[in-house]
C-alpha positions, -999 to 999 in steps of 0.1 A, spaced: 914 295 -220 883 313 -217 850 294 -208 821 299 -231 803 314 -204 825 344 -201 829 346 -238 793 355 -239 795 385 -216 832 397 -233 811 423 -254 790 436 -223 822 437 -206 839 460 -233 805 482 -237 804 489 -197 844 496 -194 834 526 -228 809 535 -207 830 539 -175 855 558 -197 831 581 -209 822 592 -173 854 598 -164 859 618 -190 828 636 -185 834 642 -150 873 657 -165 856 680 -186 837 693 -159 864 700 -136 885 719 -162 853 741 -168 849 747 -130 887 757 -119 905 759 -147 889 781 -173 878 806 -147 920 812 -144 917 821 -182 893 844 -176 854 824 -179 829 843 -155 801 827 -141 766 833 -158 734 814 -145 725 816 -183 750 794 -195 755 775 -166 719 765 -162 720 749 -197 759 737 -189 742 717 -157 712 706 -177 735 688 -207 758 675 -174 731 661 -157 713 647 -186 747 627 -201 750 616 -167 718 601 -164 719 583 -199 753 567 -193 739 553 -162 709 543 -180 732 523 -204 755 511 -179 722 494 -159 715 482 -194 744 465 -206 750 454 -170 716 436 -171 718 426 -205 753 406 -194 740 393 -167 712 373 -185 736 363 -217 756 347 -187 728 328 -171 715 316 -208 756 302 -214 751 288 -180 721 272 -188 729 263 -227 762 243 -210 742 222 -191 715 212 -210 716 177 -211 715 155 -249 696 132 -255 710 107 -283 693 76 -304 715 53 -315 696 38 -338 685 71 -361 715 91 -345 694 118 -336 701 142 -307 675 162 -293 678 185 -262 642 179 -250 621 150 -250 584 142 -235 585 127 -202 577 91 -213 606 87 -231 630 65 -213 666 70 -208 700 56 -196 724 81 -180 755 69 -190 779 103 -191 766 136 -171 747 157 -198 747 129 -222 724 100 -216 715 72 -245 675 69 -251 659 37 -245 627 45 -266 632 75 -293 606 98 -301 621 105 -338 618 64 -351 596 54 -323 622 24 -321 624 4 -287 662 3 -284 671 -29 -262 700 -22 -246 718 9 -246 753 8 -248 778 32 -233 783 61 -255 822 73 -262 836 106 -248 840 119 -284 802 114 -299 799 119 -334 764 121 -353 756 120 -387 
Protein backbone atom coordinates (compact mmCIF):
# COMPACT_ATOMS: atom_id res chain seq x y z
CA UNK A 1 0.00 0.00 0.00
CA UNK A 2 1.16 3.32 -0.88
CA UNK A 3 1.87 5.87 2.01
CA UNK A 4 0.14 9.17 1.79
CA UNK A 5 3.29 10.79 1.38
CA UNK A 6 4.11 9.24 -1.96
CA UNK A 7 0.50 9.61 -3.02
CA UNK A 8 1.06 13.29 -2.88
CA UNK A 9 4.01 13.38 -5.33
CA UNK A 10 2.19 10.36 -7.80
CA UNK A 11 1.04 13.31 -10.14
CA UNK A 12 4.54 15.13 -10.13
CA UNK A 13 5.86 11.81 -10.70
CA UNK A 14 3.64 11.20 -13.91
CA UNK A 15 4.19 14.99 -15.15
CA UNK A 16 8.25 14.54 -15.01
CA UNK A 17 8.20 10.79 -16.59
CA UNK A 18 5.75 13.08 -19.89
CA UNK A 19 8.32 15.30 -19.64
CA UNK A 20 11.24 12.86 -19.86
CA UNK A 21 9.32 11.22 -22.85
CA UNK A 22 8.94 14.31 -24.64
CA UNK A 23 12.78 14.82 -24.61
CA UNK A 24 13.48 11.75 -25.91
CA UNK A 25 11.37 12.08 -28.49
CA UNK A 26 12.69 15.42 -29.17
CA UNK A 27 16.05 14.35 -29.21
CA UNK A 28 14.61 11.28 -31.98
CA UNK A 29 13.28 13.72 -34.17
CA UNK A 30 16.44 15.46 -34.29
CA UNK A 31 18.45 12.55 -35.16
CA UNK A 32 16.26 11.47 -38.09
CA UNK A 33 16.60 15.14 -39.40
CA UNK A 34 20.37 15.00 -39.08
CA UNK A 35 21.23 11.42 -40.79
CA UNK A 36 18.38 10.17 -42.03
CA UNK A 37 16.66 12.69 -44.25
CA UNK A 38 19.87 13.90 -45.80
CA UNK A 39 19.82 9.95 -47.35
CA UNK A 40 16.38 11.06 -48.94
CA UNK A 41 17.80 13.81 -50.39
CA UNK A 42 17.52 17.16 -47.47
CA UNK A 43 20.49 19.54 -48.10
CA UNK A 44 21.86 21.63 -45.63
CA UNK A 45 20.75 25.41 -45.65
CA UNK A 46 21.86 27.81 -42.70
CA UNK A 47 18.41 29.36 -43.43
CA UNK A 48 16.38 26.68 -42.32
CA UNK A 49 18.73 25.27 -40.04
CA UNK A 50 19.22 28.43 -38.00
CA UNK A 51 15.51 28.56 -37.29
CA UNK A 52 15.47 24.41 -37.07
CA UNK A 53 18.29 25.06 -34.05
CA UNK A 54 16.47 27.99 -32.59
CA UNK A 55 12.89 25.88 -32.12
CA UNK A 56 15.42 22.87 -30.85
CA UNK A 57 17.09 24.78 -28.42
CA UNK A 58 14.14 26.69 -27.26
CA UNK A 59 11.84 23.26 -26.55
CA UNK A 60 14.79 22.07 -24.88
CA UNK A 61 15.03 24.80 -22.56
CA UNK A 62 11.26 24.90 -21.68
CA UNK A 63 11.09 21.20 -20.90
CA UNK A 64 13.87 21.63 -18.61
CA UNK A 65 12.24 24.60 -17.19
CA UNK A 66 9.23 22.39 -16.46
CA UNK A 67 11.02 19.44 -15.35
CA UNK A 68 12.90 21.88 -12.52
CA UNK A 69 9.38 22.87 -11.93
CA UNK A 70 7.48 19.86 -11.29
CA UNK A 71 10.63 18.45 -9.72
CA UNK A 72 10.48 21.32 -7.14
CA UNK A 73 6.86 21.47 -6.92
CA UNK A 74 7.04 17.48 -5.77
CA UNK A 75 9.46 17.99 -3.61
CA UNK A 76 7.63 20.50 -1.42
CA UNK A 77 4.05 18.54 -1.73
CA UNK A 78 6.27 15.70 -0.18
CA UNK A 79 7.65 17.68 2.70
CA UNK A 80 3.98 19.27 3.46
CA UNK A 81 2.58 15.15 3.57
CA UNK A 82 5.59 14.71 5.71
CA UNK A 83 4.79 17.39 7.88
CA UNK A 84 0.73 17.11 7.68
CA UNK A 85 1.49 13.19 9.06
CA UNK A 86 3.07 14.26 11.95
CA UNK A 87 1.26 16.96 13.24
CA UNK A 88 0.31 16.04 16.45
CA UNK A 89 -3.89 16.32 17.79
CA UNK A 90 -4.81 17.75 20.29
CA UNK A 91 -8.28 16.33 21.69
CA UNK A 92 -10.80 17.56 24.71
CA UNK A 93 -12.67 15.12 26.08
CA UNK A 94 -15.07 16.93 27.48
CA UNK A 95 -16.40 19.19 24.22
CA UNK A 96 -14.68 16.52 21.86
CA UNK A 97 -12.94 18.97 20.01
CA UNK A 98 -9.64 18.32 18.18
CA UNK A 99 -7.49 21.05 17.31
CA UNK A 100 -4.04 20.73 15.67
CA UNK A 101 -2.51 23.88 17.43
CA UNK A 102 -3.03 25.25 20.70
CA UNK A 103 -1.32 28.30 22.77
CA UNK A 104 1.46 27.36 24.86
CA UNK A 105 -0.37 27.50 28.19
CA UNK A 106 -2.57 24.90 27.38
CA UNK A 107 -1.58 21.77 29.27
CA UNK A 108 -1.38 18.35 27.89
CA UNK A 109 -1.02 14.61 28.61
CA UNK A 110 0.85 12.57 25.92
CA UNK A 111 -0.77 9.50 26.06
CA UNK A 112 -0.27 8.03 22.17
CA UNK A 113 2.58 9.64 19.85
CA UNK A 114 0.67 12.44 17.82
CA UNK A 115 -2.29 12.16 19.93
CA UNK A 116 -2.12 13.64 23.43
CA UNK A 117 -5.46 14.34 25.65
CA UNK A 118 -5.65 18.20 26.93
CA UNK A 119 -5.67 18.87 30.46
CA UNK A 120 -7.22 22.49 30.09
CA UNK A 121 -9.08 23.20 26.56
CA UNK A 122 -9.04 26.37 24.93
CA UNK A 123 -12.58 25.71 23.16
CA UNK A 124 -14.82 25.24 26.76
CA UNK A 125 -12.10 26.71 28.92
CA UNK A 126 -12.95 23.47 31.11
CA UNK A 127 -10.16 22.21 33.64
CA UNK A 128 -10.32 18.46 32.79
CA UNK A 129 -9.10 16.56 36.06
CA UNK A 130 -7.73 13.63 34.93
CA UNK A 131 -7.16 12.67 31.54
CA UNK A 132 -7.73 9.28 30.68
CA UNK A 133 -6.01 7.22 28.04
CA UNK A 134 -7.50 7.79 24.70
CA UNK A 135 -8.27 4.41 22.43
CA UNK A 136 -6.33 3.60 19.22
CA UNK A 137 -9.59 4.14 17.19
CA UNK A 138 -10.68 7.92 18.36
CA UNK A 139 -13.87 8.87 17.17
CA UNK A 140 -15.23 12.57 17.54
CA UNK A 141 -18.46 13.95 17.17
Amino acid sequence: MVSEKWKSILPYIAISAAILVTTFLLARIDWITNHTLYDYGLIFNLEWASDYWFALRSIIVMLNISLAITIAAGFFSYRRAEKDIAKTIYICKTCGEALTKVKGSVNFEENIPKFKVLKNCPMCNNRLQEADPVPAHISIQ
